[in-house]
C-alpha positions as a Markdown table, in Angstrom:
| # | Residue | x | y | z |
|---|---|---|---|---|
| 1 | Unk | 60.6 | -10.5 | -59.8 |
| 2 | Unk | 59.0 | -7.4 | -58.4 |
| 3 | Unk | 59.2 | -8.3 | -54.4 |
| 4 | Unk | 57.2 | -5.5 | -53.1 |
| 5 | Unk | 54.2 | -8.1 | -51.2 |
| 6 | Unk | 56.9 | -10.2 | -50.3 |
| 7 | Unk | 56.4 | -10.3 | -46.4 |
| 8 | Unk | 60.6 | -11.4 | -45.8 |
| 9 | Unk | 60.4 | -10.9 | -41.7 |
| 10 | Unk | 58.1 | -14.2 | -42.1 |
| 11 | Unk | 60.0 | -16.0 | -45.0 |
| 12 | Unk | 62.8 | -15.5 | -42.7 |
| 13 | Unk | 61.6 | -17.1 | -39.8 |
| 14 | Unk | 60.0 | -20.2 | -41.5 |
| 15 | Unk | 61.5 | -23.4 | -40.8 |
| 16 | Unk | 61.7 | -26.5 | -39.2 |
| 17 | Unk | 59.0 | -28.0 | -41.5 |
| 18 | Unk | 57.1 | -25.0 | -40.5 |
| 19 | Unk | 56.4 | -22.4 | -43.4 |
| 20 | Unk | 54.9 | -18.7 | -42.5 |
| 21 | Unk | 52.8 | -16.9 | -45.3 |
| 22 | Unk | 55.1 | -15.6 | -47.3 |
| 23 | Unk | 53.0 | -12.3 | -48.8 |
| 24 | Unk | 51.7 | -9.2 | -46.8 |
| 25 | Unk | 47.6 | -9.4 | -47.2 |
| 26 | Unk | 46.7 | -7.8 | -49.9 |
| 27 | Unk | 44.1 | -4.9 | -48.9 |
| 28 | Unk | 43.3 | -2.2 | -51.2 |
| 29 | Unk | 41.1 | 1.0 | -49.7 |
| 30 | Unk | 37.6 | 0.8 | -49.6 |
| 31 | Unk | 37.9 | -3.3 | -50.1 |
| 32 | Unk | 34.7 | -4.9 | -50.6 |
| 33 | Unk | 35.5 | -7.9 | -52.0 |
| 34 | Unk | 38.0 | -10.4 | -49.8 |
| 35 | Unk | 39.6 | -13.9 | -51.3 |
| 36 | Unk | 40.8 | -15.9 | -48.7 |
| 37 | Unk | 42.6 | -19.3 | -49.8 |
| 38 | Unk | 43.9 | -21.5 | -48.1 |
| 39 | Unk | 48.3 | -20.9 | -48.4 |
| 40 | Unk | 50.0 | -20.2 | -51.1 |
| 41 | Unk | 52.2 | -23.3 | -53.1 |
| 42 | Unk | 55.6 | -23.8 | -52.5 |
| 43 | Unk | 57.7 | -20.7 | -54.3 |
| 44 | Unk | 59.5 | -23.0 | -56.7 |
| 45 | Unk | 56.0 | -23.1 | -58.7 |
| 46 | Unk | 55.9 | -19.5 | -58.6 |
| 47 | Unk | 56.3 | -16.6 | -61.4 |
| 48 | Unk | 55.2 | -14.1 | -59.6 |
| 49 | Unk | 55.5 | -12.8 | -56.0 |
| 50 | Unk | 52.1 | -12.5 | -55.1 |
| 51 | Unk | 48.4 | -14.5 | -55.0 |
| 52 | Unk | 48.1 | -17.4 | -57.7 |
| 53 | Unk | 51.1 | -17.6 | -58.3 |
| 54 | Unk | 50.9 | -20.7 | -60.0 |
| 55 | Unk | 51.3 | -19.8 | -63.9 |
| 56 | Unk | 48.9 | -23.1 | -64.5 |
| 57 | Unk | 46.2 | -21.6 | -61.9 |
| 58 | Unk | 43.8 | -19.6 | -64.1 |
| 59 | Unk | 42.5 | -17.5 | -61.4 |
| 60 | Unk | 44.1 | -14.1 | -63.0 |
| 61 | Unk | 42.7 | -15.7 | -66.5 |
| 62 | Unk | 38.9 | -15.8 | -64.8 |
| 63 | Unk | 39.2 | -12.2 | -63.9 |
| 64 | Unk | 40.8 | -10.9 | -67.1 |
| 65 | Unk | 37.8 | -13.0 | -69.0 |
| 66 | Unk | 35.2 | -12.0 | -66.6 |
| 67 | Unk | 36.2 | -7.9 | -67.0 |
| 68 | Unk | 38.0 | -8.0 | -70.0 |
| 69 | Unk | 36.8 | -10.4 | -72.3 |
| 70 | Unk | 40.1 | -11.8 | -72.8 |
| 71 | Unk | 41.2 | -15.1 | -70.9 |
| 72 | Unk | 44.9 | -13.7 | -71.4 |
| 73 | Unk | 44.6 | -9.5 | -70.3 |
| 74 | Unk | 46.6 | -10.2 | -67.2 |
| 75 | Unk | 49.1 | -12.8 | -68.8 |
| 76 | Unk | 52.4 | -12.5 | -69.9 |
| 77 | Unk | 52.7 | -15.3 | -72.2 |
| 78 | Unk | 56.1 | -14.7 | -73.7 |
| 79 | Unk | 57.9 | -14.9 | -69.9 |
| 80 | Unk | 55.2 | -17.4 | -68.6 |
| 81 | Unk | 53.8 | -15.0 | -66.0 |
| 82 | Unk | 51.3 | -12.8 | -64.7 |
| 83 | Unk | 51.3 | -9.1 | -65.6 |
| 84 | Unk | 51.3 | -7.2 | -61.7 |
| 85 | Unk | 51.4 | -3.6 | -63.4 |
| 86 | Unk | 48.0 | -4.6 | -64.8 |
| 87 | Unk | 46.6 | -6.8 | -61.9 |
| 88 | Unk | 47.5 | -4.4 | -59.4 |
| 89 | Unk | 45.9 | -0.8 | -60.3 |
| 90 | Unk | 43.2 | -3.3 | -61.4 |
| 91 | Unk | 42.6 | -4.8 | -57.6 |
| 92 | Unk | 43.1 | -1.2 | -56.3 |
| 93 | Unk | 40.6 | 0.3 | -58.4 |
| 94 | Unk | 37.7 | -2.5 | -57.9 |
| 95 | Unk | 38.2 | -2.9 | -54.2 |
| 96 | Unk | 39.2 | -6.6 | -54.2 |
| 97 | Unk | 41.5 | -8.1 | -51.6 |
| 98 | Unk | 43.8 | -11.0 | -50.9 |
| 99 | Unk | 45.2 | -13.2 | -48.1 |
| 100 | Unk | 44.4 | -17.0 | -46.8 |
| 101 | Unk | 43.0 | -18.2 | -43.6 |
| 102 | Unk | 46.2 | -19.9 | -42.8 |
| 103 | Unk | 49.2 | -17.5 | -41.6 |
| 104 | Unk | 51.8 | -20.9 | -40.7 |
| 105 | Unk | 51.4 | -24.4 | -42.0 |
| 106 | Unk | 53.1 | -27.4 | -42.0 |
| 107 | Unk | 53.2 | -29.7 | -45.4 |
| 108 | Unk | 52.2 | -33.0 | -44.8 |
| 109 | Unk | 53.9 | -34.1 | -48.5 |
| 110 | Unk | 55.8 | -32.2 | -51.2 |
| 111 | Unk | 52.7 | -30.9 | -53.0 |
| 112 | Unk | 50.7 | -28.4 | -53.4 |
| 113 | Unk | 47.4 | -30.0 | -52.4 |
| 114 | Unk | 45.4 | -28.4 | -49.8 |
| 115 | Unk | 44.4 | -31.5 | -48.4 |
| 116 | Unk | 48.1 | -32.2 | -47.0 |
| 117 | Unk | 48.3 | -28.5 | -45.2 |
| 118 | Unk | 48.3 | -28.8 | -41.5 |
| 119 | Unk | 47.3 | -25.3 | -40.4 |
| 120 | Unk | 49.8 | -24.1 | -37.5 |
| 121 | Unk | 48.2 | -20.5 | -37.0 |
| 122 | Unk | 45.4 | -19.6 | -38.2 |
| 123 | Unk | 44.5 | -16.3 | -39.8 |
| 124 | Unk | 42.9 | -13.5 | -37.1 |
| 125 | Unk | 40.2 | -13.0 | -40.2 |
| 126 | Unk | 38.4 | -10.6 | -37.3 |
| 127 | Unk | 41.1 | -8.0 | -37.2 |
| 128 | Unk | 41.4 | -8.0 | -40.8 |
| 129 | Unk | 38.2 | -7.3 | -41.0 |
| 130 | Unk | 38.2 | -4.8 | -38.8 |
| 131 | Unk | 40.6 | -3.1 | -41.5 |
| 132 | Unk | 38.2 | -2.8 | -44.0 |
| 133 | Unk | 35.5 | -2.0 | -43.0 |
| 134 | Unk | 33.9 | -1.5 | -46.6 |
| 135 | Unk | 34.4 | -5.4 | -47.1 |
| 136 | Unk | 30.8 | -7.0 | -47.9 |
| 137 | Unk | 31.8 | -10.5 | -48.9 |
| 138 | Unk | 34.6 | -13.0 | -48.2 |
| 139 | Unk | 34.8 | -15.7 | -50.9 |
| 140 | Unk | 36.3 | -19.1 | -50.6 |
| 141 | Unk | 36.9 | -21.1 | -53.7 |
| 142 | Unk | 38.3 | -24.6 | -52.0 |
| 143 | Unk | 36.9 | -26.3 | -49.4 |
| 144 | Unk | 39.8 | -26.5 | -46.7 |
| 145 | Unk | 39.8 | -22.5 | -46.5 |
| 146 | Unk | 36.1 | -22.7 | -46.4 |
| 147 | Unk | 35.7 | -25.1 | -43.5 |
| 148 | Unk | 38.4 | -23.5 | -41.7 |
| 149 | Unk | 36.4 | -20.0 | -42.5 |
| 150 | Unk | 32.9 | -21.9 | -41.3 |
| 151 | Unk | 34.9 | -22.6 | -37.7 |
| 152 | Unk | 36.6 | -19.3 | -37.5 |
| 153 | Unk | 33.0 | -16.9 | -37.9 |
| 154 | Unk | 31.0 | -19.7 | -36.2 |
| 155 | Unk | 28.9 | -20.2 | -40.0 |
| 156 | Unk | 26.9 | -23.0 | -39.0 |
| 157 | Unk | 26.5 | -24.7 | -42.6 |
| 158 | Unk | 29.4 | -24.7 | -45.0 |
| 159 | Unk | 28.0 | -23.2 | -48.2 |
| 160 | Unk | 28.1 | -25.1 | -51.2 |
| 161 | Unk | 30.1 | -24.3 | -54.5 |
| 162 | Unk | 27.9 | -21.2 | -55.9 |
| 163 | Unk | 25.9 | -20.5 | -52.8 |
| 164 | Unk | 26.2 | -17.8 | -50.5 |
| 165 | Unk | 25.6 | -17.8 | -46.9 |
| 166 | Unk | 25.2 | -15.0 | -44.0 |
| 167 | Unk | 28.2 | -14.7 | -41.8 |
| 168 | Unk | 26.8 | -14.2 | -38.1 |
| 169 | Unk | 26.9 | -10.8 | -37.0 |
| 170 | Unk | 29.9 | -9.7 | -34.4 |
| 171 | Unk | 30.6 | -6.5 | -32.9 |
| 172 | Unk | 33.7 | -6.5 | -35.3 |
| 173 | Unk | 31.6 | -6.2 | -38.4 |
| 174 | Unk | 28.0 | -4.8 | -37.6 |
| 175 | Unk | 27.3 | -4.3 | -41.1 |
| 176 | Unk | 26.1 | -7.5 | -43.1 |
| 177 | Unk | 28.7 | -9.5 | -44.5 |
| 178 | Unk | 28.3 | -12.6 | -46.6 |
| 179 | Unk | 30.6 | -15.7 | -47.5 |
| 180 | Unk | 30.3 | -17.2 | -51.4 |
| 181 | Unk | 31.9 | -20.5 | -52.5 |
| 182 | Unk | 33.2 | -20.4 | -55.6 |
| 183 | Unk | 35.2 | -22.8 | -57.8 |
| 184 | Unk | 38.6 | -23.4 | -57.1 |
| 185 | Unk | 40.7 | -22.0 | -60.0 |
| 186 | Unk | 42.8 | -24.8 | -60.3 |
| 187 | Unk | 43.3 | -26.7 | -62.8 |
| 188 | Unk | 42.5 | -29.9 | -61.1 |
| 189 | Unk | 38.9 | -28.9 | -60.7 |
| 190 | Unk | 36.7 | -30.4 | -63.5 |
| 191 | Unk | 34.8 | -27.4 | -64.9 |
| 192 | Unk | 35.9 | -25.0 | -67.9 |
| 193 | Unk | 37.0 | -21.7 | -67.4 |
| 194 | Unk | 34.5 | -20.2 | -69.3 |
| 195 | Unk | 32.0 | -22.1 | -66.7 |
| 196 | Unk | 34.3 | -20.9 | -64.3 |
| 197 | Unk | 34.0 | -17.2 | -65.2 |
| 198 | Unk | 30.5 | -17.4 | -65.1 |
| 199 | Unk | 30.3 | -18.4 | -61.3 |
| 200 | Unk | 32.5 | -15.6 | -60.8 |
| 201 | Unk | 30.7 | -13.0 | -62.7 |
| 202 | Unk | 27.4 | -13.6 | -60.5 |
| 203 | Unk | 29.7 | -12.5 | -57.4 |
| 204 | Unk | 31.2 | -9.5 | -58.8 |
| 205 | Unk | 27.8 | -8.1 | -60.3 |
| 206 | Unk | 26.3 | -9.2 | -57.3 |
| 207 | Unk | 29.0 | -7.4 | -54.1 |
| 208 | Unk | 30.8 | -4.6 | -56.4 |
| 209 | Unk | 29.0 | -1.8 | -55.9 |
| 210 | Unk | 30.5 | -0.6 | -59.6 |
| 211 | Unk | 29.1 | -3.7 | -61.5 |
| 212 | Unk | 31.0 | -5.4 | -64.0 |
| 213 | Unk | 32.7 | -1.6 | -65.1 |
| 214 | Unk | 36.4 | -1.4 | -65.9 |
């Protein structure tokens, strides 16, 4: 697998029952739009090396339906992954950036679920800011990244899934910047991806500057 957003200096220094993010942010110039999860699963659910990673997530499915009208643009059925030398120039073009708010966790069981992540070290969200300063909307789509966001930016009401809030102005990002809830891509979340797609949609027509354009 293409290793290129691998970040190995902190694959290498996870351990004992600590695990440090193992992908590089993702931050395209002139970002305006930011995803921050939560952390990524554990690398044997992987078929890729970089965000979603999950081939049963359908987060790379919402955006391939949402701009492309086709659930499966970004999907490599035949090897049962997702296609990076589409996703990529894709993300570059648009302006849409990846990370989590967690840089070190601890699992509390052998899942994936968010709810067992103890967060170790947090993400410095304010310097990464700082690096794109074109960024006008960070969006959360579960609810442990977007308490953990909420206490991080001092947003005094966690936003509900669809809303958008104001983030409180700081010296770090005088411009206005806004935080939108969306619905988590996994599977386990009761709502079609079609329904899905259309939550999404409102964001991107709303905080790309471009529209819905390809």
């Amino acid at each position: 697998m293409d290793d290129r957003y691998l970040d190995k200096d902190n694959i290498a220094r996870s351990g004992d029952g600590v695990e440090y993010h193992p992908l590089r942010p993702f931050l395209p110039s002139g970002c305006k739009v930011l995803f921050l999860g939560s952390f990524p699963p554990q690398r044997k659910r992987w078929c890729c090396n970089f965000f979603y990673p999950n081939f049963t997530n359908d987060h790379w499915r919402i955006e391939g339906q949402v701009f492309f009208g086709d659930r499966n643009y970004f999907v490599d059925e035949l090897r049962k992954t997702f296609r990076l030398d589409r996703i990529i120039p894709f993300l570059e073009r648009k302006g849409i950036g990846f990370y989590d708010t967690a840089t070190a966790v601890r699992r509390l069981r052998d899942n994936a679920s968010d709810k067992f992540l103890e967060v170790v070290e947090p993400t410095d969200v304010v310097a990464m800011l700082r690096s794109i300063p074109d960024c006008r909307v960070i969006v959360t789509t579960g609810e442990k990244a977007t308490a953990t966001l909420c206490a991080m930016l001092s947003v005094p009401e966690m936003p509900r899934t669809g809303e958008c809030v104001p983030i409180p102005m700081q010296e770090s990002f005088p411009k206005p910047l806004f935080l939108y809830r969306l619905p988590s891509s996994s599977r386990a979340y009761p709502l079609s991806l079609e329904k899905k797609a259309a939550y999404y949609e409102l964001m991107f027509r709303r905080f790309l500057a471009d529209g819905m354009s390809r």
